[in-house]
C-alpha positions in Angstrom: 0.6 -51.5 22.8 2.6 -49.0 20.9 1.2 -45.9 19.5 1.5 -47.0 16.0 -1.1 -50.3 17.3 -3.1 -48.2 18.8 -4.0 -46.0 15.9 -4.3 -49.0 13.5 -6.7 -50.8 15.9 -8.9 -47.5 16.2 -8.6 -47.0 12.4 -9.8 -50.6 12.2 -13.0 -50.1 14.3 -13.9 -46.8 12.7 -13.6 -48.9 9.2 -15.6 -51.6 10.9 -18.3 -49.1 12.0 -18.5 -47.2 8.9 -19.1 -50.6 7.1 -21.7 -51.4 9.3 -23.8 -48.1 8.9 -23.5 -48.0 4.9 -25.2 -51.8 5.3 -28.0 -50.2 7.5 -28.5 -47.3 5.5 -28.4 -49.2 2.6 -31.0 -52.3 4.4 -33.6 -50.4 6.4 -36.9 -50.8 4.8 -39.4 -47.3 4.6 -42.5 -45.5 2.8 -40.4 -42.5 1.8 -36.5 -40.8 2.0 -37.2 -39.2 5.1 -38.6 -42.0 6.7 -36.0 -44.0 6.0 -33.2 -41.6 7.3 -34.6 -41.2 10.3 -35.4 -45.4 10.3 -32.1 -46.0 9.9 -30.6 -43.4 12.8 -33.5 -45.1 14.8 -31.9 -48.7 14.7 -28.4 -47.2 15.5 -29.3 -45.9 18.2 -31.1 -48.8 19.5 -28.3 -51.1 18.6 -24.6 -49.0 19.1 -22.9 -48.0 22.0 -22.9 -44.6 22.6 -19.1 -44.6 22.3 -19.9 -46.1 19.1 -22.2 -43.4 17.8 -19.6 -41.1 18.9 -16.8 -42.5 17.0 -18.8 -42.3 13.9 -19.9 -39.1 14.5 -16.2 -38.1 14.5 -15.1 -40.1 11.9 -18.3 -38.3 9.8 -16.8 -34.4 11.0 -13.5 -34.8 10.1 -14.7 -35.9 6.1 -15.8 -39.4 5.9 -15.6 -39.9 2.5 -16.0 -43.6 3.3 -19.4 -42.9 4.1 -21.9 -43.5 1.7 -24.5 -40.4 1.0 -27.3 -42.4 2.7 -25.2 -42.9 5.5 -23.7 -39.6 5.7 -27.9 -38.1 6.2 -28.0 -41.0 8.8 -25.0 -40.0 10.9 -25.8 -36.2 10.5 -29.5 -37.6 11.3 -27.7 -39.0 15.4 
């Protein structure tokens, strides 16, 4: 694998991640905002790898503008 496939593939996951937590932020049922921040960072960290979490995490520090606002409270929330 070349360098060039490398970064695409990783690009590709982060994408695929990001997707995947604007869903759960979006989806998670709760009473109140707070709640359902923390909900949400609750069923990630049931659910993901840690290398998972970790790649979103970076993803989020480096300006994930992909991210939506709910999202963005989640992954701050890990």
């Amino acid at each position: 694998m070349t360098v060039s496939e490398a970064s695409s593939q990783h690009q590709s996951s982060v994408h695929h991640l990001v997707k995947l937590a604007n869903q759960i932020a979006a989806s998670i049922p709760a009473p109140n905002p707070e709640a359902h921040i923390e909900n949400a960072a609750a069923h990630i960290r049931r659910f993901w790898t840690p290398a998972m979490i970790a790649k979103l995490k970076e993803h989020a520090q480096h300006g994930a503008g992909d991210l939506s606002p709910e999202a963005a409270k989640v992954v701050a929330a890990l």
